[in-house]
C-alpha positions in Angstrom: 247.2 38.1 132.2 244.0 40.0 132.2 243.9 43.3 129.9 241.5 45.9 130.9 239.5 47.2 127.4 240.5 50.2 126.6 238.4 52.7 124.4 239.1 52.8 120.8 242.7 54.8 119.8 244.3 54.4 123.3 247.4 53.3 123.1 247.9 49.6 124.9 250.4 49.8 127.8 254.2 48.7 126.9 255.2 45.2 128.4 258.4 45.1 130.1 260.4 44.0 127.0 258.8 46.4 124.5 259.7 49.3 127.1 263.5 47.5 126.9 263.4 47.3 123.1 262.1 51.1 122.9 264.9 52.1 125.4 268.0 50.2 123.6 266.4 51.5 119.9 267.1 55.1 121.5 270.0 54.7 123.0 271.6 53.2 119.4 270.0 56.1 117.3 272.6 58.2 115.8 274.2 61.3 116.9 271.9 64.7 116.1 273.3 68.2 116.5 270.4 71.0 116.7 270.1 74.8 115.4 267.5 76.8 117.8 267.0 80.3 115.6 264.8 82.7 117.2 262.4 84.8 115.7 259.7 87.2 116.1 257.0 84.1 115.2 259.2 81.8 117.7 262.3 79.8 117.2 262.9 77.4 114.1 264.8 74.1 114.5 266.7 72.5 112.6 268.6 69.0 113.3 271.1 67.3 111.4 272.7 63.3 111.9 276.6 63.6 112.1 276.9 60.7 109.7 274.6 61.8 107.2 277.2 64.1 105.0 273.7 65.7 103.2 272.3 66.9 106.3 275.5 68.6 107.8 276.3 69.7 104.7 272.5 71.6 104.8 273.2 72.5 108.5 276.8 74.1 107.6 275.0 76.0 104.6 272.6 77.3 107.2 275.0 78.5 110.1 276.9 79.7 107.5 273.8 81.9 106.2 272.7 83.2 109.1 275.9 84.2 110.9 276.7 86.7 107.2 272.3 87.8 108.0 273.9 89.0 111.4 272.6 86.4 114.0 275.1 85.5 117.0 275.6 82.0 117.0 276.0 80.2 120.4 277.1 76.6 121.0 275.1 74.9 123.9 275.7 71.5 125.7 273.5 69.9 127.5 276.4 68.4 130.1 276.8 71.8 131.4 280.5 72.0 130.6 280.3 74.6 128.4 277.0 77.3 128.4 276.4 79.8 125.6 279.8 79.6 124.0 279.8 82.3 121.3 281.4 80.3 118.1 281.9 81.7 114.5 282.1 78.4 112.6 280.5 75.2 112.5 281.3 72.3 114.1 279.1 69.2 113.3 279.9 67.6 116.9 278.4 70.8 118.4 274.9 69.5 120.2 273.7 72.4 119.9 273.7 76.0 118.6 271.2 78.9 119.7 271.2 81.9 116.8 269.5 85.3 118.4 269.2 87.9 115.6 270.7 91.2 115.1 269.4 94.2 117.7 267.7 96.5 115.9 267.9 100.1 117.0 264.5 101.4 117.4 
């Protein structure tokens, strides 16, 4: 099989098989819920893995911050069952939660 050179730092293209392996690693990786916060210097993530009881335990600590700060917490899924469901506690199934801060009166 003849392989073009390629200048230094370019990645090689993926065979058929590495493009296989790369798809079935994704598809195994566990499940991650995400927190969107927006800000006035852009939005923060942060992610958390369901079976990781650290990481939700972080993530509930979080929602749990922000909603007493004032922030609206809305659960999104990215099925399009259910679309900026406005939720008051945490639920580390959710896919994902959008917070959008307190109005301020101005």
């Amino acid at each position: 099989m003849y392989t073009p050179a390629r200048p230094p730092g370019q990645r090689p293209n993926l065979t058929e098989t590495e493009t296989m392996e790369q798809t079935q690693t994704q598809s195994e990786k566990p499940f991650t819920g995400e927190m969107a916060i927006m800000g006035r210097e852009g939005d923060t993530k942060i992610m958390w893995d369901k079976t990781k009881p650290v990481e939700v335990d972080v993530a509930r600590s979080n929602f749990e911050k922000l909603r007493k700060e004032g922030y609206s917490a809305y659960a999104v899924s990215d099925k399009g069952d259910k679309k900026g469901e406005t939720v008051r506690e945490f639920d580390p199934n959710a896919e994902r939660y959008v917070f959008v801060p307190p109005m301020q009166a101005g």
